[in-house]
C-alpha positions as CSV (number, residue, x, y, z in Angstrom):
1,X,0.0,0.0,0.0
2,X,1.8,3.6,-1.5
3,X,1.9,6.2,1.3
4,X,0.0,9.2,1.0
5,X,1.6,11.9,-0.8
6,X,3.3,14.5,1.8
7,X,1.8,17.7,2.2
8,X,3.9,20.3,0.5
9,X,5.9,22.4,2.4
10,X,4.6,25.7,3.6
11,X,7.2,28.2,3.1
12,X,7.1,31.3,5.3
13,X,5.5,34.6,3.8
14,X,8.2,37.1,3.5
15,X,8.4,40.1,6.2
16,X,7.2,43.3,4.1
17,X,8.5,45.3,6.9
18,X,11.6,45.1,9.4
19,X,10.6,42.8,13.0
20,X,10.9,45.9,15.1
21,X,9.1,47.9,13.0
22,X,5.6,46.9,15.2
23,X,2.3,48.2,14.4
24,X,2.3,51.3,15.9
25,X,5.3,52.3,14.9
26,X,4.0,51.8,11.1
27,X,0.2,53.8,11.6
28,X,2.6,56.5,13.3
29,X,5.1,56.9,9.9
30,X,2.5,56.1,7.6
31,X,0.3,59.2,9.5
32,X,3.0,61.6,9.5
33,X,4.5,60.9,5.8
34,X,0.3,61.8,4.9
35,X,0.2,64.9,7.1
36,X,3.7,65.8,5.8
37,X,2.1,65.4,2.0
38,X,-0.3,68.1,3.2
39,X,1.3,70.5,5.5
40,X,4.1,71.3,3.6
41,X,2.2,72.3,0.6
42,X,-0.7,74.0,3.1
43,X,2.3,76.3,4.0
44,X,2.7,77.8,0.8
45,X,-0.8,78.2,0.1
46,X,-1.5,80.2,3.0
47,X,1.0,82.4,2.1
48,X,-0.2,82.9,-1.6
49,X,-4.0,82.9,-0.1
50,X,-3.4,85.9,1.7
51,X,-1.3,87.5,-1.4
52,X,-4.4,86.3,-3.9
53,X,-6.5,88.6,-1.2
54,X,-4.5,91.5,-1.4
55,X,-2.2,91.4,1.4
56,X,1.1,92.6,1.8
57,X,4.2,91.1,3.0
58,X,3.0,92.1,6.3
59,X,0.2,90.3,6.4
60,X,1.6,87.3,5.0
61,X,3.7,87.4,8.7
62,X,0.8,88.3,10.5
63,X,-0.7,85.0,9.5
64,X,2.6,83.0,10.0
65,X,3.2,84.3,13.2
66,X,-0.5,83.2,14.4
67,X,0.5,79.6,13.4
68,X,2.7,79.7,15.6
69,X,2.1,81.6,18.9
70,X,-0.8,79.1,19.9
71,X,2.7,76.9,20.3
72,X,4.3,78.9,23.1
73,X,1.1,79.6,24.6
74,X,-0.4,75.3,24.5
75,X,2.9,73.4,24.5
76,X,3.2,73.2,28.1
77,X,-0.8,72.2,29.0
78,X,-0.8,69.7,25.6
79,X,2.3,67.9,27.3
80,X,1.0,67.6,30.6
81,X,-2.1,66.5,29.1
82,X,-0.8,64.0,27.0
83,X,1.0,62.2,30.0
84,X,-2.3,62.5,31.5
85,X,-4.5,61.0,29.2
86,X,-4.2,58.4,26.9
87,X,-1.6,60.0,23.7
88,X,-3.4,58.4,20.8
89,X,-6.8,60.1,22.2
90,X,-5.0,63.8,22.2
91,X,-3.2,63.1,18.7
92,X,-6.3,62.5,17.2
93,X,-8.6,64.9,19.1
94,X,-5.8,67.6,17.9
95,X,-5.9,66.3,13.9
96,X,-9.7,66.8,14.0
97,X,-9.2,70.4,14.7
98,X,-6.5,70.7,12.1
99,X,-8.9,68.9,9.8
100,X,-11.5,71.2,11.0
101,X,-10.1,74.3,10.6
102,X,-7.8,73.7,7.4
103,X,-11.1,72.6,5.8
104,X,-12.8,76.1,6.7
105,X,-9.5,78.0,5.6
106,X,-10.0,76.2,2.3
107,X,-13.8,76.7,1.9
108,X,-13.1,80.6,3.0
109,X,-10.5,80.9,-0.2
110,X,-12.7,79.1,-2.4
111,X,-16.1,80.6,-1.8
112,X,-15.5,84.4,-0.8
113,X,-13.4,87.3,0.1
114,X,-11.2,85.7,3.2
115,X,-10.3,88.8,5.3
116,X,-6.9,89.2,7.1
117,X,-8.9,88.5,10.9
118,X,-10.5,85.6,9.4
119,X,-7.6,83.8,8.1
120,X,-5.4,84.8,11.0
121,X,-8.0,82.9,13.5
122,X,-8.3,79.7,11.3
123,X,-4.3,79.7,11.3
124,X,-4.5,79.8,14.9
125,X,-6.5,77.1,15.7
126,X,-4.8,75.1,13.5
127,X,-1.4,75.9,14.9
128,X,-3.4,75.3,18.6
129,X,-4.3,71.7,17.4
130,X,-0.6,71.3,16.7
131,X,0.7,72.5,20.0
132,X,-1.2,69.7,21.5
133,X,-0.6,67.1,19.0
134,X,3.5,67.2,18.6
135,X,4.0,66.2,22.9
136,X,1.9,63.6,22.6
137,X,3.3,61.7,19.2
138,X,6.8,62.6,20.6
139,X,5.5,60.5,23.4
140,X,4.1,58.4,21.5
141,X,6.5,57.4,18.9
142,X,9.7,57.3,21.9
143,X,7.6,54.6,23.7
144,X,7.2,52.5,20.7
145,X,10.4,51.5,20.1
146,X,12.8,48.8,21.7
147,X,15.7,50.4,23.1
148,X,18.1,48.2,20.7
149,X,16.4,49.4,17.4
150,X,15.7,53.3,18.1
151,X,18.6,54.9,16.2
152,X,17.6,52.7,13.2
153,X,13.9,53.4,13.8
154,X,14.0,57.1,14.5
155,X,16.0,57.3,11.2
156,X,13.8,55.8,9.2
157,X,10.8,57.4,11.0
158,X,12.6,61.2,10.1
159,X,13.6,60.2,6.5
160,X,10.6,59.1,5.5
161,X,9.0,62.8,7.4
162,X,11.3,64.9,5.9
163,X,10.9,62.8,2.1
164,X,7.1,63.6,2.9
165,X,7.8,66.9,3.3
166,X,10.3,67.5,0.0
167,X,7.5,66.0,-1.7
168,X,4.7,67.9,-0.3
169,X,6.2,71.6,-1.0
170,X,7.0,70.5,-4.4
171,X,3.5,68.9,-5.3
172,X,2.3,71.7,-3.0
173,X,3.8,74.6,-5.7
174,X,2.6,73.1,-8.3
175,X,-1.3,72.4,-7.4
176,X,-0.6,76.6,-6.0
177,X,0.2,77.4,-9.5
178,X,-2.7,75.0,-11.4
179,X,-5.2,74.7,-9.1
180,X,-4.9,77.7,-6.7
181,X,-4.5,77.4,-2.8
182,X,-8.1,76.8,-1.9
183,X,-7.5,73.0,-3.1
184,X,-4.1,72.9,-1.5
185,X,-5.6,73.8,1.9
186,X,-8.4,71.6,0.8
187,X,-6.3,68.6,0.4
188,X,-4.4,69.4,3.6
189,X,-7.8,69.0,5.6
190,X,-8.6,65.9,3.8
191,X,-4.8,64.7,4.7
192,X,-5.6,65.6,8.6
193,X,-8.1,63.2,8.4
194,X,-6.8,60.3,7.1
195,X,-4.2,60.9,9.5
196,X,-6.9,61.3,12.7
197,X,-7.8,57.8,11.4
198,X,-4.8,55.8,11.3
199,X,-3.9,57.1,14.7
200,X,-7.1,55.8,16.1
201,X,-5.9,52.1,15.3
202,X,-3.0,53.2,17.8
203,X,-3.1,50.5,20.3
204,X,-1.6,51.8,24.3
205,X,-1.9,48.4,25.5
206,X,2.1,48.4,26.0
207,X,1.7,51.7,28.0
208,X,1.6,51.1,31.9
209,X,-1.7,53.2,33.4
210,X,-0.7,56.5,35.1
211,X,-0.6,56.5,38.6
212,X,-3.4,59.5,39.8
213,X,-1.8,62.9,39.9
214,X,-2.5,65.8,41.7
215,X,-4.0,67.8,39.0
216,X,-2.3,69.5,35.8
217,X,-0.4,72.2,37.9
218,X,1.2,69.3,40.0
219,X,2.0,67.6,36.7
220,X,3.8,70.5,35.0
221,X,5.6,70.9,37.8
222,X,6.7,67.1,37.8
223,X,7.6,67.5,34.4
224,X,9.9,71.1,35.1
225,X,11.8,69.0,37.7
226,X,12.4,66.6,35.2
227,X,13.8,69.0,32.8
228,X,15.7,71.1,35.2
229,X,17.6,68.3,37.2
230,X,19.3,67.3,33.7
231,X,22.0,69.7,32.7
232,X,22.7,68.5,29.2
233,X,18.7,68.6,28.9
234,X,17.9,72.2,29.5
235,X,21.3,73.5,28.8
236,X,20.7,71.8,24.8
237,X,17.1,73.5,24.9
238,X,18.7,76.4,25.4
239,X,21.2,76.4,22.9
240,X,18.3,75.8,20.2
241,X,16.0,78.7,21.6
242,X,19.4,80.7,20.2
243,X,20.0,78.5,16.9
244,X,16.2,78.0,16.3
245,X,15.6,81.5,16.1
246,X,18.5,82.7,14.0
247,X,18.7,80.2,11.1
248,X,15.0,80.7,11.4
249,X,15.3,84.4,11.0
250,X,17.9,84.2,8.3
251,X,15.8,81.6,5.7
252,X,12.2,82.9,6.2
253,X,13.3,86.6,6.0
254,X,16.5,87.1,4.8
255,X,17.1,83.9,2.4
256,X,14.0,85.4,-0.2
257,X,15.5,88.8,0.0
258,X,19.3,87.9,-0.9
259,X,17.6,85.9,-3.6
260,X,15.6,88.3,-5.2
261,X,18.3,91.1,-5.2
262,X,21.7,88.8,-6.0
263,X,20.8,85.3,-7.1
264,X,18.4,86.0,-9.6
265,X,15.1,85.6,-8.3
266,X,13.0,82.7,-6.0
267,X,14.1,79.9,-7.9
268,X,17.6,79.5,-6.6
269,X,16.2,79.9,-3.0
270,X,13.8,77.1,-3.5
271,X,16.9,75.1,-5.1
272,X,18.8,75.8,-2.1
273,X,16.1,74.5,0.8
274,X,15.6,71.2,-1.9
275,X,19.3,70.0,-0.8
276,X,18.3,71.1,2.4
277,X,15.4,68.8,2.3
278,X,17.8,66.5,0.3
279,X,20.6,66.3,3.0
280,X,18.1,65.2,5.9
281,X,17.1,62.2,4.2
282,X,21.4,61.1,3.5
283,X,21.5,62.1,7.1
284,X,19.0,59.7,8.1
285,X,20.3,57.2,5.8
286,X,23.4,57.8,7.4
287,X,22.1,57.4,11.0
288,X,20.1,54.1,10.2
289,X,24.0,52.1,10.4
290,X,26.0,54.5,12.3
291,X,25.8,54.0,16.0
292,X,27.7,56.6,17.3
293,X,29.3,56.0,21.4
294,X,28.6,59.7,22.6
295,X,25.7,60.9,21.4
296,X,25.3,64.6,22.5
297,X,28.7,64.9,21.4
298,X,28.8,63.8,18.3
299,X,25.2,65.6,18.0
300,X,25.9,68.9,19.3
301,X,29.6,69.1,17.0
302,X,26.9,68.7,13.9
303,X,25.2,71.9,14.8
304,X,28.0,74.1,13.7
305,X,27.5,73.7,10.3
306,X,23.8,75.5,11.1
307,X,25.7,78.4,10.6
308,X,26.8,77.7,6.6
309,X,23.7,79.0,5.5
310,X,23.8,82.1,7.4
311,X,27.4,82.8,6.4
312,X,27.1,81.4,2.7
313,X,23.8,83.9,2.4
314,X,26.3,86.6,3.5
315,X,28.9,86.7,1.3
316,X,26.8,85.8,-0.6
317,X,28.0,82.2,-2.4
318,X,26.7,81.4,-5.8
319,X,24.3,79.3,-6.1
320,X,25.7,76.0,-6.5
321,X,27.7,77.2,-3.3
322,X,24.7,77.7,-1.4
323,X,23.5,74.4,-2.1
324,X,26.1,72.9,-0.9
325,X,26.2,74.1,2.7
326,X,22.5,73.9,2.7
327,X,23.1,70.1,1.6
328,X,25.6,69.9,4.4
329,X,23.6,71.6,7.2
330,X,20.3,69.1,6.1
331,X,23.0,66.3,6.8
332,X,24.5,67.7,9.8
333,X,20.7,68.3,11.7
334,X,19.6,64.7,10.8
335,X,22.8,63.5,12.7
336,X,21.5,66.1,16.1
337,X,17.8,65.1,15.2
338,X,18.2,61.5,15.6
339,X,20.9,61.5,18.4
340,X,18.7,63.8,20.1
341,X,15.6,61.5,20.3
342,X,17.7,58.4,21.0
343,X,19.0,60.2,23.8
344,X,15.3,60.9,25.0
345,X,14.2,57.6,24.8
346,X,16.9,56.5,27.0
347,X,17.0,59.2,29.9
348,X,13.3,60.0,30.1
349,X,11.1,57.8,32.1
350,X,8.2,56.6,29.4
351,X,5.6,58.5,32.0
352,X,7.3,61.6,31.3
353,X,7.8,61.6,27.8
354,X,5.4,64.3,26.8
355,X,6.0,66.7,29.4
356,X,9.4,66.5,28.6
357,X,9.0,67.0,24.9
358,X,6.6,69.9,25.8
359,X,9.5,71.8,27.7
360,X,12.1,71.2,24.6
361,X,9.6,72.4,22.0
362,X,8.5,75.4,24.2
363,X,12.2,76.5,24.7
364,X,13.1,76.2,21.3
365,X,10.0,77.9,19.4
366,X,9.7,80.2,22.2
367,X,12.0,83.1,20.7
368,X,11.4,82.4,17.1
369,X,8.5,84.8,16.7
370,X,10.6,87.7,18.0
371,X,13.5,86.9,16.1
372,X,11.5,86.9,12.8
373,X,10.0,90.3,14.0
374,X,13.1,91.6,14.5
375,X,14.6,90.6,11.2
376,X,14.0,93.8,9.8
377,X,14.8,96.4,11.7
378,X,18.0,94.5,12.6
379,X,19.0,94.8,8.6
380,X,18.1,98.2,8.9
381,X,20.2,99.0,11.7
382,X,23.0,96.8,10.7
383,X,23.1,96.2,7.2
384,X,21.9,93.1,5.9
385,X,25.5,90.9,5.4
386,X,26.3,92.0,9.0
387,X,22.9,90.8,10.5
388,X,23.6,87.3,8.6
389,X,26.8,87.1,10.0
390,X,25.5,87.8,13.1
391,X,23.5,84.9,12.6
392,X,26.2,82.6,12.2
393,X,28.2,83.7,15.2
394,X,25.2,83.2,17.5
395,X,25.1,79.9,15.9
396,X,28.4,78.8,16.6
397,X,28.7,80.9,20.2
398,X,25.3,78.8,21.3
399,X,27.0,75.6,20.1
400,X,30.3,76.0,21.9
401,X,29.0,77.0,25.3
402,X,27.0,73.9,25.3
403,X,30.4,71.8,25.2
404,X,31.3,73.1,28.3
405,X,28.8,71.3,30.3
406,X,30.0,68.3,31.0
407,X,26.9,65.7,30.5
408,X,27.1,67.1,27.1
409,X,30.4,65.9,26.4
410,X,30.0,62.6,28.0
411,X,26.5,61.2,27.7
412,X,27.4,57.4,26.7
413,X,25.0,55.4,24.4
414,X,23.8,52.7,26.9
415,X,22.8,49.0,25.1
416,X,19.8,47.7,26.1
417,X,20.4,44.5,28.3
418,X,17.4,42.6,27.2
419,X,14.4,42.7,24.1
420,X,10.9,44.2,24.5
421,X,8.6,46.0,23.2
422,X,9.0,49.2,26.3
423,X,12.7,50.9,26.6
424,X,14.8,50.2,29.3
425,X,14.4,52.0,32.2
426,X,16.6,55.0,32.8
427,X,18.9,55.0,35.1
428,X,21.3,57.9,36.4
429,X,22.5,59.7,33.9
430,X,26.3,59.1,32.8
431,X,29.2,61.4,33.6
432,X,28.2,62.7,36.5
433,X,25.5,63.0,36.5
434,X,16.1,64.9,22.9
435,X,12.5,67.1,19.9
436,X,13.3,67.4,15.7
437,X,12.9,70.2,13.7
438,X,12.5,71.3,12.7
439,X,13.3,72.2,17.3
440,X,15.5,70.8,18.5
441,X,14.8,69.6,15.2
442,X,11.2,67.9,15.0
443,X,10.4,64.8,15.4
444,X,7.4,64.2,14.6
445,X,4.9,66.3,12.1
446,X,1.3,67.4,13.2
């Protein structure tokens, strides 16, 4: 009697994404790549909606800047709160009202005459939505991954961001210029709220529950002990109030003008912020198989080159010139961006995470808006070249003091001793004794 044939053999299906790469970290990419598409374009067309309505170059700041004061006035209570309540129920609560009041922005532009009150109070509650949203998906995305794969998976996390955001200006531009804004602004709504809905499948079962507080006084101050019992913390936060505001100052007000009176026109300044765009992602790249040992110090060194653009804008370079330091200081801030969160996610207790993040964004947002005010009359008092090379020596000035503090200069990458889904807990930090942004630089997008 024959023997039954065997069963063939079931080969396994191949992995279509990396083992650490878990579910949540994969609905937060794939949410922030989509808002990325939108926001970045959304930008621009708020800008050229308030041109199209007969603003001046005024207005077009009055607008910005109501983007982004919301963020020194909210980051603080959207960090406590997101250590309060669960993060993936403030993250999405905070993409409705950018969904909300993007979509009214857009119907305003389409449908009438949008006056300058009108779009100023739509920009603000969109930038209001954002100051709650970007604690809580810091918080989020730094308890998601295993200690042993989070400079690979913050790497990939920021290139595919800042990709997101390349592509989105670009597509952005061009919808501006064949469409009009209405649509972009239209399409970034739409983008807010495909974005609300992937973080909804956000599972917190991995999160331990919070223990009760003492109400969300007591827990901003839990969170300011935090931040001011670790020098290299505060002392870093510091450093990019100075940087943030600066390079900052130099490419939103003086980058256009040096373009339009000695390069020729817009078109080389776009160029220039593409290799910007382009050197983040070969940053990342770079930081998915280099592991460096001392990661604020190796992080911090990459800031200098912040000041290129400032410097290269004096002189000012041609254009292929500029390009290159702009490709160089892209590179350099991927380097700080992802040393910066790794560091985070190994010195900041997971139940602190957003309050944390909350206090770096607010320090280093919290002087842009003057800084861009100041723009001007600073070129009118100084001269334009010396106000850009003033921007380059606060740069490097900010970025040398922090080398004196010693947690700084030693801060030792610590390997995880075991696997699992949580980080390790931190322990006493070394030597004595971090977001992305675009902030310290950004980590995450709204």
């Amino acid at each position: 009697m024959s023997s039954p044939p065997a069963a063939p053999s079931r080969t396994p299906a191949p992995r279509r994404r990396p083992a650490w790469a878990g579910r949540n970290y994969t609905l937060l990419t794939g949410a922030a790549v989509v808002t990325n598409l939108g926001s970045h374009g959304a930008l621009i067309a708020a800008a050229f909606a308030v041109m199209e309505a007969g603003g001046s170059g005024s207005d077009v700041g009055l607008v910005a800047a109501a983007r982004t004061l919301p963020l020194v006035l909210f980051l603080l209570i959207g960090g406590a709160l997101a250590d309060r309540l669960p993060r993936h129920h403030v993250m999405v609560a905070a993409n409705a009202l950018n969904c909300l009041s993007q979509a009214a922005f857009a119907l305003l532009v389409l449908t009438g005459d949008p006056q300058l009150w009108q779009m100023m109070l739509l920009t603000a509650l969109c930038g209001t939505g954002t100051a709650f949203f970007n604690p809580a998906a810091e918080g989020m995305l730094l308890s998601t991954v295993s200690g042993e794969h989070a400079n690979r998976a913050f790497a990939l996390f920021r290139m595919a961001m800042n990709g997101a955001g390349i592509g989105g200006a670009a597509l952005g531009g061009a919808m501006i210029a064949a469409i009009g804004p209405g649509w972009v602004l239209a399409v970034d709504a739409a983008a807010f709220a495909v974005a609300a809905a992937l973080r909804a499948f956000l599972d917190v079962g991995h999160v331990p529950d919070r223990a009760p507080g003492g109400g969300l006084l007591a827990d901003l101050r839990e969170g300011w002990v935090e931040f001011k019992t670790r020098p290299w913390l505060w002392s870093i936060v510091l450093q990019f109030s100075v940087v943030v505001a600066v390079v900052g100052a130099a490419e939103a007000v003086y980058g256009p003008l040096v373009a339009r009176d000695q390069l020729g026109g817009p078109a080389p300044w776009g160029l220039a912020l593409g290799f910007f765009g382009a050197g983040t992602i070969v940053g990342a790249v770079l930081m998915m198989v280099w592991k460096p040992r001392r990661l604020l110090l190796v992080g911090t060194l990459c800031v200098f080159p912040l000041a290129l653009p400032s410097a290269g804008l004096a002189v000012p370079l041609p254009v292929w010139g500029l390009c290159l330091v702009m490709l160089v200081s892209g590179l350099a801030i991927e380097v700080f961006g992802v040393n910066w969160m790794t560091t985070m996610h190994q010195e900041i207790p997971e139940d602190k995470f957003s309050r944390v993040s909350a206090y770096d964004w607010f320090g280093s947002v919290s002087m842009l808006p003057l800084a861009t005010a100041l723009a001007g009359p600073a070129e009118s008092a100084f001269g334009r070249t010396e106000a850009l090379w003033g921007c380059a020596a606060l740069v490097v000035l900010a970025t040398a003091l922090v080398l004196l503090i010693p947690d700084v200069r030693h801060m030792t990458r610590r390997e995880p001793k075991h696997h699992g889904s949580l980080p390790p807990t931190p322990g006493p930090t070394p030597a004595a004794a971090v977001p992305d942004s675009a902030a310290p630089s950004p980590a995450v997008a709204p």
